[in-house]
N, C-alpha and C positions, 0 to 999 in steps of 0.2 A: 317849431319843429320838436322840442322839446316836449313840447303838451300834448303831440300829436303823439310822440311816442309811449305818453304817460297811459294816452287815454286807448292805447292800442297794445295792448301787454303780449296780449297772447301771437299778434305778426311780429313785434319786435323780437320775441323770444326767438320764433322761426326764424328768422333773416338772422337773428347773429348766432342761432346752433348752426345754418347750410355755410354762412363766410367763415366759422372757425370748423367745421367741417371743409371749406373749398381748400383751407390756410392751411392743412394740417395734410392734405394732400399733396398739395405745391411743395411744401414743406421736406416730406417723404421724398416726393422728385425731386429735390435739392439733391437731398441727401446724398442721392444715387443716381445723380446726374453725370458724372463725372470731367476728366477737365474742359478748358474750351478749344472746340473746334475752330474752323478758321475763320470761319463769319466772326462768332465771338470774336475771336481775336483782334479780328477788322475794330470791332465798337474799343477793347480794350488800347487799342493804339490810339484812335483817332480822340478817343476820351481821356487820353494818356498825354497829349498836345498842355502848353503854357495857359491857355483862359480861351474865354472863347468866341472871341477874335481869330485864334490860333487855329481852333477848331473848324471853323467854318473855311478859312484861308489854305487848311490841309483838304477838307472836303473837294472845298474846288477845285482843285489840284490835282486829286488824287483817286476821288471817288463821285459815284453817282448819287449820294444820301444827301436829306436834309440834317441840318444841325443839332434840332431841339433835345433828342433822347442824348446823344454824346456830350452837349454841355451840361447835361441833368445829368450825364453819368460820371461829369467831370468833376462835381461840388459832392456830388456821392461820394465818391472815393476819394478826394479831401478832406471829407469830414471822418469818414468810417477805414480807409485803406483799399489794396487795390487785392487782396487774397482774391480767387475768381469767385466763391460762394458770394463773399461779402456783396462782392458787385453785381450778383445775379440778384441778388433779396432786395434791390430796388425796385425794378420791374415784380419783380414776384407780389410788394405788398402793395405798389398800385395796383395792379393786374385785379388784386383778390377784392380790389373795391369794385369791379364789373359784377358780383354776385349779390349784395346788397341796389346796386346802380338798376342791375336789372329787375329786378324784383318791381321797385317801385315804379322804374319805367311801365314794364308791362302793365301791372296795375291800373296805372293812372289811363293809359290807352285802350287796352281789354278787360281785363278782370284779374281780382285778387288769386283766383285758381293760377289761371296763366301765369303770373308775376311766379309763382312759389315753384311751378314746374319749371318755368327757362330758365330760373337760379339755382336750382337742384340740378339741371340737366349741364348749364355750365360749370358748374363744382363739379363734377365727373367727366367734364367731356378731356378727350388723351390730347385732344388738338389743342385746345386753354391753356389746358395744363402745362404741355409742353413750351408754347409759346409765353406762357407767365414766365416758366426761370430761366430758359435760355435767356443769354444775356446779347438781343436784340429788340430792337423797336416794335415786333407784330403785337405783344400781349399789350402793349402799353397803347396801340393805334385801334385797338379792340373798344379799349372803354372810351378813346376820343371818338371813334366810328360811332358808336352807340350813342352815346350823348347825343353828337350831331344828327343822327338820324331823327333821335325823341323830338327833340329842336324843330328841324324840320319839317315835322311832323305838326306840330303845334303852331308853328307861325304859318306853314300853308292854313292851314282852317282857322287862326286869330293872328292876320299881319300888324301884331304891334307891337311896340319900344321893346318889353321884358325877352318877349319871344328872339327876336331880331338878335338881339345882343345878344342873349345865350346863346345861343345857335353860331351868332360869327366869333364869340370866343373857341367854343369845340370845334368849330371846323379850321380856326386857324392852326390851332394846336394839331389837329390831325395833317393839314396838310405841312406843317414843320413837321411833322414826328414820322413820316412816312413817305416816299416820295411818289409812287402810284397811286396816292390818296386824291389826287387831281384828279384823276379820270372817274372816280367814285364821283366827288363834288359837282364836276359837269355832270353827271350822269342823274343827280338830286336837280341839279339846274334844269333841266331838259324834261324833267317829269315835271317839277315844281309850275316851270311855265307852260305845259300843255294842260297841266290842275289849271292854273289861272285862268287863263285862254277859254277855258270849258265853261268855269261857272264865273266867268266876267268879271274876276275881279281885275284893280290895278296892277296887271303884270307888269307895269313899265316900274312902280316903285321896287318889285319885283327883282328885276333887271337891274336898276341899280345899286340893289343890296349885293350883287354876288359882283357888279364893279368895282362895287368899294372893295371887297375879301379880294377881287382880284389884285387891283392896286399895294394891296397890303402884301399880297404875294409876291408882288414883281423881283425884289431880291432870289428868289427862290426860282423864277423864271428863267434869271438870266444865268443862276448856275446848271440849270439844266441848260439851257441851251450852247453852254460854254462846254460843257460836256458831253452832248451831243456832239457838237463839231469837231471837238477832241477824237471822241472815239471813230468818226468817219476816218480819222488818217492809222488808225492800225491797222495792223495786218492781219487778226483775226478777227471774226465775230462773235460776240458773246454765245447767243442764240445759236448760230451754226454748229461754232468751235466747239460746243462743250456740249452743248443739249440736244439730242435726238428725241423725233417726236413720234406717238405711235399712239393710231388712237385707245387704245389699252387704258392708255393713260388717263382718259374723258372718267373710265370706269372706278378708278382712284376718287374723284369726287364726291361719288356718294358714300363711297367707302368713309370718308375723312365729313363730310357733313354729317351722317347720320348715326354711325358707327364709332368705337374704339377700336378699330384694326389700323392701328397708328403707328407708321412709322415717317422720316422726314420723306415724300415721297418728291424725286424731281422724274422729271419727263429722261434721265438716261438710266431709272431703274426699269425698263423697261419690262426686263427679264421679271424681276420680283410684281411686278402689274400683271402679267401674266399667268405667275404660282397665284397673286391670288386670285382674280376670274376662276382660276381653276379651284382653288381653297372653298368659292362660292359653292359649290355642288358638292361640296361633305357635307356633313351632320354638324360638326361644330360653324362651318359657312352659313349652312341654313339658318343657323339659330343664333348665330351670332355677326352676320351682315346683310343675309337677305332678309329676313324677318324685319331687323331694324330699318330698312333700306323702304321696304315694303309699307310700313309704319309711316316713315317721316314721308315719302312721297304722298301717304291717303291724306297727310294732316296736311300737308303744301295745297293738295287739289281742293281739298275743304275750305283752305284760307282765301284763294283763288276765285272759288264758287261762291262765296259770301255775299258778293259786291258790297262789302266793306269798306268806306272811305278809306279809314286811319290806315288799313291792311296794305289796299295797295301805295297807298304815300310811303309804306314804311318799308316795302320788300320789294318795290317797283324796281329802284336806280339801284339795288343790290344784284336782280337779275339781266337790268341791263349792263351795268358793269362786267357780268359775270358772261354774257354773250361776245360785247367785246373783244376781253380778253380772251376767248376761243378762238373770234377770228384773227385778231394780233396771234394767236401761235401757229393757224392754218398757215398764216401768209408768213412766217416764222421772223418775224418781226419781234414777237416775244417769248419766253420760255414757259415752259407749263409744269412752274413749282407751284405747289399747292399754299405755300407760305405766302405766298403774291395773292390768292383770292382769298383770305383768313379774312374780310371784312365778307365778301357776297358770303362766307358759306358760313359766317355765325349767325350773321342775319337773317338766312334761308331758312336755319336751323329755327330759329326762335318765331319764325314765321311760321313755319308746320306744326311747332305745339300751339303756336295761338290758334290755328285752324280747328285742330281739336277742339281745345275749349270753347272756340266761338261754339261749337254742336252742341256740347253741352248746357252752355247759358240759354241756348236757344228752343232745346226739345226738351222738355220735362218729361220723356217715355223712357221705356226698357231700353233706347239706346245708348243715354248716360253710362248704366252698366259695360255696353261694349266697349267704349270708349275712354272710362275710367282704365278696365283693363288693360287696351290697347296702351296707355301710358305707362300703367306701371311697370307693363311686361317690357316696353324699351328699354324705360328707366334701369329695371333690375338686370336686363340681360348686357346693356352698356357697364354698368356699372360691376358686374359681375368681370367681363372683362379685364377691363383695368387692371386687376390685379392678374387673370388667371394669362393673360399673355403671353406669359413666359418674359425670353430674353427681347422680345419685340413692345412690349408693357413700356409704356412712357414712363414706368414708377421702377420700370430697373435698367436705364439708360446704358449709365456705367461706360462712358467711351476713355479710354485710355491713350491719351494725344499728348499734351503738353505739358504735364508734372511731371513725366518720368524720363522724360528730353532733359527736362532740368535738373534731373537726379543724377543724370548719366554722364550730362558735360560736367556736372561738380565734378564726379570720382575722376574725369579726365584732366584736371588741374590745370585747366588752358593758363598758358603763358600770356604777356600782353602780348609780345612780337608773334606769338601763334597765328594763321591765317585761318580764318573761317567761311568759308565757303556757301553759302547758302542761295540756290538760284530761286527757288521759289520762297514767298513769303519771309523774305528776312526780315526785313523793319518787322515782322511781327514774331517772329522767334525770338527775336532780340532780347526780349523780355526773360526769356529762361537761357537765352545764349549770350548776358552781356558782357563777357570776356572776351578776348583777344580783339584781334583784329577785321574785323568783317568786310569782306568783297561786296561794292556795292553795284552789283547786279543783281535783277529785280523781272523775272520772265514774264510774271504775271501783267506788271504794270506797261512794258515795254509792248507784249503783243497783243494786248486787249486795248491799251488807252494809249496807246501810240504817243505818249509822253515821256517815252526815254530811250528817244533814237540811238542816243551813244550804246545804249547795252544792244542791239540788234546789230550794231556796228560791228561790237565786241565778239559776238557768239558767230555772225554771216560774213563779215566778211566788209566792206565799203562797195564792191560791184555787185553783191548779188541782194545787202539793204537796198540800194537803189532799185532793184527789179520788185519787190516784195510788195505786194499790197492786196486787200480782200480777193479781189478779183482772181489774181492769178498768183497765189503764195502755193496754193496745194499743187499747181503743175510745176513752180519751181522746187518744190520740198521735196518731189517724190521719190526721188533719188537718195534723198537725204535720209528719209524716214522709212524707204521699203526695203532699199536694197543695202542697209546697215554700212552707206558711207563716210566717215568719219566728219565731223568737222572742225576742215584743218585751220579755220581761221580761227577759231577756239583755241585751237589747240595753241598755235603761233602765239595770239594774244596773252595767255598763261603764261606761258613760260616767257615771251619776252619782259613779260609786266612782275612775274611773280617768282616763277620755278627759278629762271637764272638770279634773283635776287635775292634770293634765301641762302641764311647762312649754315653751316654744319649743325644737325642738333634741332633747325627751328622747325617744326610741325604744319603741316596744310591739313586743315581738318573739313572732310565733304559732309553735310547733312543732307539728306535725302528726305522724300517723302513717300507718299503711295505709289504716286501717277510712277514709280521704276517698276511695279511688279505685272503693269500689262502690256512693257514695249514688245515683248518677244512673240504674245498671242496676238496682238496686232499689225506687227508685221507680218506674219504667216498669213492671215486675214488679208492682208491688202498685197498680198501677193499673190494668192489664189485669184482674187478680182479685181479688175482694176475698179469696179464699179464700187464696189464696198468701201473702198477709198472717196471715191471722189464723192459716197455721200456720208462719208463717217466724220465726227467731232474729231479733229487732231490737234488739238490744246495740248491733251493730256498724252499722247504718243511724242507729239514735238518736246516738252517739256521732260519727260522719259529721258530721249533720245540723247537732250542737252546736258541731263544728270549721268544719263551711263557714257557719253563720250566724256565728261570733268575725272570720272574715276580711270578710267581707260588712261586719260594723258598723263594722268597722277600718276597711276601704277608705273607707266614709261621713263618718266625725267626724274623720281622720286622713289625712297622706300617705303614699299607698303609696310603698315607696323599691327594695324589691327581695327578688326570690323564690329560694330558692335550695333544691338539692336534695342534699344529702349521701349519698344512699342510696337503692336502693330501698324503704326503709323509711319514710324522714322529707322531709319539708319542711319547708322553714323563709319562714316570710312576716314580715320587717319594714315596719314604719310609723313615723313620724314627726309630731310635733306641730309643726304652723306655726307 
């Protein structure tokens, strides 16, 4: 390796100006990332767990992830601390080895052209970028994707020992690091053996290569399936509850494969999919998502048209995957965040500059020239982006969530005997709220993963938990959430458990979140139709409901003393007992 790079001055030199070029970008979006939202927070907790044993044993519990990035992020922050930067620059500095990885991947597959363009184009893409620092598993499942795909790639056309083994090291790492990385895997299976099947090779040795990965997976089986079952006994659906679908949203894809018009894009911004379809037909749209859109679809149709072996082994089970998961959110089975396809659409992407450059290696005429072009102009008009974005530019993020929660409960000098209130995401507030006393009620986990009946008990009541379940929770809710009815078993529960236990002097402090600033527009909503209701996400209206009726009972049995607002994210309502 060494000699290889001795004897290669002039690629080495390129490969490590684009990674301290990719580094110094990521870097930037560090900077100006700001604190972490609640996903982060998710990995900050579960990484926050005794070892990891620990970790895995909360996972099953509590959440749908596999373990691997959370106990990587657990010896990180043992060794280095837990500040949120710190923790995000682990993902960041693997991440930034996908720009080098790629380089020589393409290489080795296509040509040294190709290799130097999908490593420049990844060092600039908003979608890498952004999933390099965030401090979640997509950026790090990026470079296990890729591996395994190269792998793949190589032992379909040489099934022997070297191939094998690399290939089931990356893929097992990907499918610990990520937990829809399964469906990817199958989806390489299902190609891999219709390759076989075709040109006659031993598909059964085949077949028992992805047994074995299986078997080695089976841990990982059985927590999924422990948590499937789990979640069949709540009362809401993820997918339903929270995510609205619109095909708008399909439009978003190319948006996010081809383009820097980047923002975290889920299937309930519906509204914002719409500005942009429409942003498409200005002058800055044209030139900076149709144009690129335009681009990366000629270079897919060129890779396509090739009949290129390596081309379709390598971008086949990306677009089968990537099919899939459309009809998983038709049949609304699954949601249609764009961070869920970050393996189909880098690999799509890397797929359409190889298309190019296949033309190139292949016509020595005046069409080189257009198609040189046609790269650079992406290249520069992406790249151009990036920065000019404005406040939507992955490189000036800047969200203001949970440092100044923590700045704000300081100045409030919480006592221990203080109550702290927190119905959404408390174990994970916790961390900038660990004073006083905390109510452990937990909305999210209660009506999503139906593993904490007692709180459902708490907030409905013991006769109307019993009624509650997928099926029929929105015809018993309706009352609760349209026609602004209190809820009085909440209410009883408080004060029996809390308010009449407090002594003169001792403090109940509410922390709120966003989901309070759209109960009163969604009620209006679901009272004009009943229809609107019965197909709207009420996650976030129920959870509302549950934070303004905790201030409501407060206000009632307690003195109110003072409202404060840290964030656009949080409020904070204390009260006081006479």
């Amino acid at each position: 390796m060494i000699n290889y790079l001795k004897e290669h001055k002039v690629e080495t030199a390129l490969v490590f100006v684009m990674t301290i070029f990719a580094l110094i970008l990521r870097i930037i979006a560090l900077l100006n990332f700001g604190d972490l939202w609640v996903d982060e927070l998710y990995s900050k907790y579960f990484s926050s767990q005794g070892n990891a044993f620990d970790i895995t044993k909360a996972l099953f519990k509590e959440d749908f992830h596999v373990p691997f990035y959370f106990v990587l992020l657990h010896y990180w922050s043992n060794l280095f601390g837990t500040a949120d930067n710190v923790l995000r620059l682990m993902g960041l500095l693997i991440t930034t080895l996908s720009i080098p990885v790629s380089y020589y991947v393409v290489k080795d597959l296509f040509n040294d052209f190709a290799g130097a363009l999908v490593a420049g184009f990844l060092a600039i893409s908003a979608f890498n970028i952004h999933y390099s620092v965030e401090l979640r598993f997509y950026g790090i499942s990026i470079l296990f994707a890729f591996l395994s795909t190269y792998f793949f790639v190589k032992l379909a056309q040489n099934f022997n020992e070297k191939w094998i083994i690399c290939y089931s090291i990356f893929t097992l790492l990907l499918l610990y690091t990520y937990n829809f990385s399964f469906m990817y895997v199958f989806c390489q299976f299902v190609v891999g053996l219709v390759y076989f099947i075709k040109t006659k090779k031993d598909y059964l040795k085949y077949v028992g290569l992805f047994a074995i990965i299986g078997l080695f997976y089976l841990p990982v089986i059985i927590m999924i399936l422990h948590n499937v079952l789990t979640y069949q006994t709540s009362i809401l659906q993820f997918v339903r509850d929270i995510f609205a679908f619109d095909l708008s949203c399909l439009f978003t894809l190319l948006l996010t494969i081809y383009t820097n018009c980047f923002e975290q894009f889920t299937t309930n911004d519906i509204m914002r999919n719409y500005y942009y379809f429409k942003y498409l037909f200005s002058f800055e749209g044209i030139l900076y998502a149709l144009m690129p859109i335009i681009m990366g679809l000629y270079g897919l149709v060129l890779a396509l048209k090739s009949k290129n072996e390596k081309v379709y082994l390598f971008v086949l089970p990306s677009i089968l995957l990537l099919f899939i998961q459309i009809v998983l959110v038709f049949s609304h089975t699954l949601a249609f965040i764009l961070r869920y396809t970050i393996i189909s659409t880098t690999i799509i992407l890397i797929t359409s500059i190889v298309g190019l450059t296949l033309q190139l290696k292949n016509n020595k005429n005046q069409k080189n020239e257009f198609l040189i072009a046609i790269c650079c102009l992406w290249f520069i008009l992406n790249l151009f982006l990036l920065f000019q974005a404005g406040k939507y530019s992955v490189m000036n993020r800047n969200i203001v969530y949970s440092q100044n929660l923590a700045q704000t409960v300081k100045k409030l000098d919480v006592k221990q005997d203080d109550y702290i209130f927190i119905p959404r995401f408390d174990k994970l507030i916790h961390f900038y709220v660990p004073q006083g006393n905390h109510i452990d009620i937990d909305t999210y986990d209660a009506l999503f993963l139906g593993n904490r009946p007692q709180d459902i008990e708490f907030i409905f009541g013991n006769d109307l938990s019993a009624k509650l379940d997928r099926k029929m929770a929105k015809t018993y809710l309706y009352n609760y959430l349209v026609n602004d009815e209190p809820l009085t078993y909440l209410h009883e529960n408080l004060k029996v458990k809390y308010f009449s236990k407090m002594h003169k002097g001792q403090r109940f402090i509410i922390v709120t979140d966003e989901t309070l600033d759209a109960l009163k527009t969604n009620q209006e909503w679901f009272k004009k139709d009943i229809n609107v209701y019965a197909r709207s996400a009420i996650y976030y209206t129920l959870s509302a409901k549950i934070l303004s009726d905790s201030i409501g009972f407060a206000k009632q049995d307690l003195r109110y003393k003072q409202h404060l607002k840290p964030s656009e994210m949080f409020d904070i309502y204390v009260f006081e007992k006479e």
